[in-house]
Backbone atoms as SQL, in Angstrom:
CREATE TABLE atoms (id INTEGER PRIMARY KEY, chain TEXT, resi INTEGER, resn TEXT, atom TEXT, x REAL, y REAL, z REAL);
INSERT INTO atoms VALUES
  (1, 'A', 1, 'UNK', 'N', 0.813, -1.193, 0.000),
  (2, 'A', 1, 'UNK', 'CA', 0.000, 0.000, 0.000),
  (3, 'A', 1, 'UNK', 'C', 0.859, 1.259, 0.000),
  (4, 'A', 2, 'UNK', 'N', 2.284, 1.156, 0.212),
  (5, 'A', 2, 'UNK', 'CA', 2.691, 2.319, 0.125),
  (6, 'A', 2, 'UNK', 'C', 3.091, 3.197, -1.089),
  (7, 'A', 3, 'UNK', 'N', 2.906, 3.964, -1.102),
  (8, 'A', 3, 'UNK', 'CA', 2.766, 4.694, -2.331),
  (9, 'A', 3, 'UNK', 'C', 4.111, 6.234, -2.339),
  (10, 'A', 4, 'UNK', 'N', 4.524, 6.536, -3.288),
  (11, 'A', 4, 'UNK', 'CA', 5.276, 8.138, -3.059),
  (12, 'A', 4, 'UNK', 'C', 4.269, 8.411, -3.609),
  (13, 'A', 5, 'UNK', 'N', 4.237, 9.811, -3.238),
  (14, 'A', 5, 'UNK', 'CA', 3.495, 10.810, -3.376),
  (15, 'A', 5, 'UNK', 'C', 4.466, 12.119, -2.909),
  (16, 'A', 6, 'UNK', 'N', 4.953, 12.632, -4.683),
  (17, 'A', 6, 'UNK', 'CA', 5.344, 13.801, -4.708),
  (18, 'A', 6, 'UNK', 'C', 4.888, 15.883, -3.921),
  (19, 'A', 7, 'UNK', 'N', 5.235, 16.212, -2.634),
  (20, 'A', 7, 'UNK', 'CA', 4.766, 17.075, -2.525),
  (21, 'A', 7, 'UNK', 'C', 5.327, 18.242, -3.027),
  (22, 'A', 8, 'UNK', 'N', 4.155, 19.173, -4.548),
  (23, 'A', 8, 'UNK', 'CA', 5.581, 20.288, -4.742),
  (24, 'A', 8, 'UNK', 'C', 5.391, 21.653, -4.036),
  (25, 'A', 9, 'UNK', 'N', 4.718, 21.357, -2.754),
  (26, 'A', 9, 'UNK', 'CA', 4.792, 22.967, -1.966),
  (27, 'A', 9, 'UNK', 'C', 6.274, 22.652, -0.972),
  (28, 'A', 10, 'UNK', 'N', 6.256, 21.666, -0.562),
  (29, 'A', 10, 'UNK', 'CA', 7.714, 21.401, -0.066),
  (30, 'A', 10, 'UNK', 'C', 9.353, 20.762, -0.714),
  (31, 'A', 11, 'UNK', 'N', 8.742, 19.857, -2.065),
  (32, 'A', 11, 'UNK', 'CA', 9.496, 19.362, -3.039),
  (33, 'A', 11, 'UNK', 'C', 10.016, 18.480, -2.131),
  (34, 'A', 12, 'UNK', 'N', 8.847, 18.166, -1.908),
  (35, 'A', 12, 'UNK', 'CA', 9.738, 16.198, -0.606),
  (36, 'A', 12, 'UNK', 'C', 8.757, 15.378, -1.048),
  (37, 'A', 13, 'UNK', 'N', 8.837, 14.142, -0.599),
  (38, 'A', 13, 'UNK', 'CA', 8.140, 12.803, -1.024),
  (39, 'A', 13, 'UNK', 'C', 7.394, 12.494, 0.370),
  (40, 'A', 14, 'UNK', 'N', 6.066, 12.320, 0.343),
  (41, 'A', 14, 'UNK', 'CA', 5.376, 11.566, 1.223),
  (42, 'A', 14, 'UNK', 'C', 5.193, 10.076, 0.814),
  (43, 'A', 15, 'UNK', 'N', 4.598, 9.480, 2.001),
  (44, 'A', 15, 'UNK', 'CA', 4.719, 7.752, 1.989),
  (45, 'A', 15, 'UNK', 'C', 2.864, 7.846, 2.379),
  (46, 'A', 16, 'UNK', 'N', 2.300, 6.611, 1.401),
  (47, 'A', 16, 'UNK', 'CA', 0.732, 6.667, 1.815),
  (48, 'A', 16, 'UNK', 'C', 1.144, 5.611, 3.011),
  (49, 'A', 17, 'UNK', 'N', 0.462, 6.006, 4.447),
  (50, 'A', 17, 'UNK', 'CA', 0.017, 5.111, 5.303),
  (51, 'A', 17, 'UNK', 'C', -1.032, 4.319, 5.356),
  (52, 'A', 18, 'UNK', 'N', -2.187, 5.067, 4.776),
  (53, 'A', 18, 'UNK', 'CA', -3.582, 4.341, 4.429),
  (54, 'A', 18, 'UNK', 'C', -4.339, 4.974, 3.338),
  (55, 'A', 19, 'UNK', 'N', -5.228, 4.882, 3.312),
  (56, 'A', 19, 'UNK', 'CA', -6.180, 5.692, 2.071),
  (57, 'A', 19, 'UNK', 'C', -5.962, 7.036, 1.712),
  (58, 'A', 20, 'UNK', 'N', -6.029, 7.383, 2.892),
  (59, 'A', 20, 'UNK', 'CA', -6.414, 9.032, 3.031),
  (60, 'A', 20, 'UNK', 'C', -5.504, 9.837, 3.896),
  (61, 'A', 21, 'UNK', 'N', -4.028, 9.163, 4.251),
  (62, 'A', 21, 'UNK', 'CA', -3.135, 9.680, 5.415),
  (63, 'A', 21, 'UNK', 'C', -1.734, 9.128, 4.108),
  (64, 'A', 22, 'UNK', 'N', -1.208, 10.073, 4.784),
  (65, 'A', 22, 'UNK', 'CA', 0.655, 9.688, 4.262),
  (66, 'A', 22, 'UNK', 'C', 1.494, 11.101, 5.275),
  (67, 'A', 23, 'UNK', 'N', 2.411, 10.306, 5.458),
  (68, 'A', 23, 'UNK', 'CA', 3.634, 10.919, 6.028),
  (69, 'A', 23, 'UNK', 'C', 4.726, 11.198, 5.380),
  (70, 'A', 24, 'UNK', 'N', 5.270, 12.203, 5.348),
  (71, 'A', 24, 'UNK', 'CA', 6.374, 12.897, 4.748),
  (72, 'A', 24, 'UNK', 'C', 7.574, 13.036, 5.582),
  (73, 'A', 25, 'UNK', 'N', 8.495, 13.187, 4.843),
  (74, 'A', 25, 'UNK', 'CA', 10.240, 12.634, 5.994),
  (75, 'A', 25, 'UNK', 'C', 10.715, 13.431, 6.822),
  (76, 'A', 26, 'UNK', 'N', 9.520, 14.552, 6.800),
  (77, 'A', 26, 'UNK', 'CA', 9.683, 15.142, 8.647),
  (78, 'A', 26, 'UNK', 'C', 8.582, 14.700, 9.171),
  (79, 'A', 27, 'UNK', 'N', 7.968, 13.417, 9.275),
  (80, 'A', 27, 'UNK', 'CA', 6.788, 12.657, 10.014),
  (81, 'A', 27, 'UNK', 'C', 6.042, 13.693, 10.005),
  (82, 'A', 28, 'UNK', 'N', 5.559, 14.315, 9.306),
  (83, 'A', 28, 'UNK', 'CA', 4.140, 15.670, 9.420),
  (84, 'A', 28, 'UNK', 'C', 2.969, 14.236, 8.398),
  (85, 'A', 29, 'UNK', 'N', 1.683, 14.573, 9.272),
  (86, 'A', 29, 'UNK', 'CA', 0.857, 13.526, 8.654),
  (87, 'A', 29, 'UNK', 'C', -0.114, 14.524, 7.254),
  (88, 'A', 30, 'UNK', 'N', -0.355, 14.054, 6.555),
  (89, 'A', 30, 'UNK', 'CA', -0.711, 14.206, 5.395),
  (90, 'A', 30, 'UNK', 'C', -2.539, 13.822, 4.843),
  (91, 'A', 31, 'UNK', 'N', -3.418, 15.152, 5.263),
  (92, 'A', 31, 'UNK', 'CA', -4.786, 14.099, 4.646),
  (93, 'A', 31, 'UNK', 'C', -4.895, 14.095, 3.336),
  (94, 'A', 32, 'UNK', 'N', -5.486, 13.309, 2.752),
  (95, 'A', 32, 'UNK', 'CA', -5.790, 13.373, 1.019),
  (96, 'A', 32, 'UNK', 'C', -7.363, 14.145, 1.065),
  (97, 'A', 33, 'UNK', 'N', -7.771, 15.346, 0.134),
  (98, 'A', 33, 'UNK', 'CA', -8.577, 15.718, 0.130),
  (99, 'A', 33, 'UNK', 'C', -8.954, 15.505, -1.300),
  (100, 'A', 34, 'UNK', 'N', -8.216, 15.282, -2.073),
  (101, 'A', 34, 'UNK', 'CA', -8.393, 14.856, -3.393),
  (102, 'A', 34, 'UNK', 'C', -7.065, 14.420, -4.305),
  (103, 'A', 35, 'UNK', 'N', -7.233, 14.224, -5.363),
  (104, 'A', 35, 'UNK', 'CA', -6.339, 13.395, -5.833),
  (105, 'A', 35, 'UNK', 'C', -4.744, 13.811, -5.865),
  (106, 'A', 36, 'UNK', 'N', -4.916, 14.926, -6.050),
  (107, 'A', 36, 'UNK', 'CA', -3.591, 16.039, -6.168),
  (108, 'A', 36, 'UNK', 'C', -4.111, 17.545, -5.112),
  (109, 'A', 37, 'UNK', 'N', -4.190, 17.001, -4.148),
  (110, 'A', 37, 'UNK', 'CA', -4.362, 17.735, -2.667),
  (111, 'A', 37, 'UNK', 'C', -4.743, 17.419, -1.520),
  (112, 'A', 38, 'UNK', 'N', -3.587, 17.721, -0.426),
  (113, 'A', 38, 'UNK', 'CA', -3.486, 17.279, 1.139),
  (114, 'A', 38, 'UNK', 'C', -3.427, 18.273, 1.631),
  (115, 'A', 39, 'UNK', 'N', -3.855, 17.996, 2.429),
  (116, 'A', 39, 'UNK', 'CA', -3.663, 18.877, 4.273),
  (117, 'A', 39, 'UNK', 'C', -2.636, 18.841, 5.349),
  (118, 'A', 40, 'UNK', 'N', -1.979, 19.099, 5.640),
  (119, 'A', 40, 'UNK', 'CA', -1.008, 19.144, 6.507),
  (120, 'A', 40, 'UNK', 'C', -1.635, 19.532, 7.935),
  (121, 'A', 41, 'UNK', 'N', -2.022, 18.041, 8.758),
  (122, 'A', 41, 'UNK', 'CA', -2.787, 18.315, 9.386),
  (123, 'A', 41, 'UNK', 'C', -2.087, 19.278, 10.922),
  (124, 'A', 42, 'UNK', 'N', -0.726, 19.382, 11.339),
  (125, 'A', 42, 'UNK', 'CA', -0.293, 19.654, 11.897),
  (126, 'A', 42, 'UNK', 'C', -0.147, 21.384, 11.612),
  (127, 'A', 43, 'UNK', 'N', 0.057, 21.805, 10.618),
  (128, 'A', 43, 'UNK', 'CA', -0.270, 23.240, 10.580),
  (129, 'A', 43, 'UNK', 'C', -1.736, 23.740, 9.599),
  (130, 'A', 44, 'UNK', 'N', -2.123, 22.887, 8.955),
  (131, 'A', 44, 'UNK', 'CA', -3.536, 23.338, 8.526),
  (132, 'A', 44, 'UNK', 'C', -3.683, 23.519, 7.031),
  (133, 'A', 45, 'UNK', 'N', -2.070, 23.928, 6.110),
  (134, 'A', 45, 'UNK', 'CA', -1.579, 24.224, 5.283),
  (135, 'A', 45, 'UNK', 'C', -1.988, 23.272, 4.395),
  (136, 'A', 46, 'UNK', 'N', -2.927, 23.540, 3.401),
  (137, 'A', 46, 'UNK', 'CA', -3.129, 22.539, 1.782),
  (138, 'A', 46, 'UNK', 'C', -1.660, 22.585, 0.605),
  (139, 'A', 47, 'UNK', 'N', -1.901, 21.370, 0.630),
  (140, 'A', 47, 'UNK', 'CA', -0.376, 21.022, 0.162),
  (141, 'A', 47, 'UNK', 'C', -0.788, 20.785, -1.735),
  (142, 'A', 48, 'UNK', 'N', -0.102, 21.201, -2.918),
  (143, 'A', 48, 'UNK', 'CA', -0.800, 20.290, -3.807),
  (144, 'A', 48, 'UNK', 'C', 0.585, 19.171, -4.392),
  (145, 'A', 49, 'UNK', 'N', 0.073, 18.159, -4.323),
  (146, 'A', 49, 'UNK', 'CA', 0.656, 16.759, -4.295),
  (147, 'A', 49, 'UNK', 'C', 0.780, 16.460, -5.685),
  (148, 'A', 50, 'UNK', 'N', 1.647, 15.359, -6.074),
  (149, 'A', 50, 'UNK', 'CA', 1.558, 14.506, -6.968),
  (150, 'A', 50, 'UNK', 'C', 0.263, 13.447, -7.667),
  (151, 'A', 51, 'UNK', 'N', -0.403, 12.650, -8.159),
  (152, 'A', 51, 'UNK', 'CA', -1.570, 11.772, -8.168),
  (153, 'A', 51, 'UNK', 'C', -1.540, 10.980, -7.053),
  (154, 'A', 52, 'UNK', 'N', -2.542, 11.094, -6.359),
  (155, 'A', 52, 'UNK', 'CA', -2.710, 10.240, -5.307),
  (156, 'A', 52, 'UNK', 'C', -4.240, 9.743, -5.641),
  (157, 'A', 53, 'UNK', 'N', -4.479, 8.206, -5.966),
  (158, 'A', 53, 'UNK', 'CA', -5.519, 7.686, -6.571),
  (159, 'A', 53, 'UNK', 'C', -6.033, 6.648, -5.632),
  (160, 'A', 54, 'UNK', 'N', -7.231, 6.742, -5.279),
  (161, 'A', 54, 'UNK', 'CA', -7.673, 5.487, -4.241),
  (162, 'A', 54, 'UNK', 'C', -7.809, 4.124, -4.889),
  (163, 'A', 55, 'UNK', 'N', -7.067, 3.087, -4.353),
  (164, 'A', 55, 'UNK', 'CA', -7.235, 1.477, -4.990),
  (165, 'A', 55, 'UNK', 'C', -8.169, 1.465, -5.786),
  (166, 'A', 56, 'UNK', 'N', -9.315, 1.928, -5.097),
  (167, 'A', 56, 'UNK', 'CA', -10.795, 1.818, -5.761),
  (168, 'A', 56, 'UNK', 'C', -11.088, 2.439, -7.320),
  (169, 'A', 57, 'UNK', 'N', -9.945, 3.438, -7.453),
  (170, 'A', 57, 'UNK', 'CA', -9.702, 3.952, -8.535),
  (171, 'A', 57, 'UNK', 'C', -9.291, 3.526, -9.648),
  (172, 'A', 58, 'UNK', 'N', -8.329, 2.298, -9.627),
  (173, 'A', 58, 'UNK', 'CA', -7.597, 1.741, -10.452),
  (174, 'A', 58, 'UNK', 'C', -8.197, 0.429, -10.712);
């Protein structure tokens, strides 16, 4: 299940933990709000991401 997922507001790589969560390599947790956009739930900040596609998707 793990997935990269390119972030280019920081230009780092997150890791999917589950569906809708991934962590990035300063452990900041990551929600998926859509396919190419997260939340940075620790400061609040919308991130826009690489494709992030739910299993269900493919």
């Amino acid at each position: 299940m793990c997935k990269n997922i390119f972030d280019y507001d920081d230009g780092d790589y997150a890791f999917s933990i589950s569906d809708n969560m991934a962590m990035d390599s300063e452990r900041d947790l990551l929600l998926r709000i859509s396919d190419n956009m997260a939340m940075d739930l620790d400061s609040g900040d919308l991130h826009f991401t690489s494709s992030w596609n739910d299993d269900d998707d493919e």
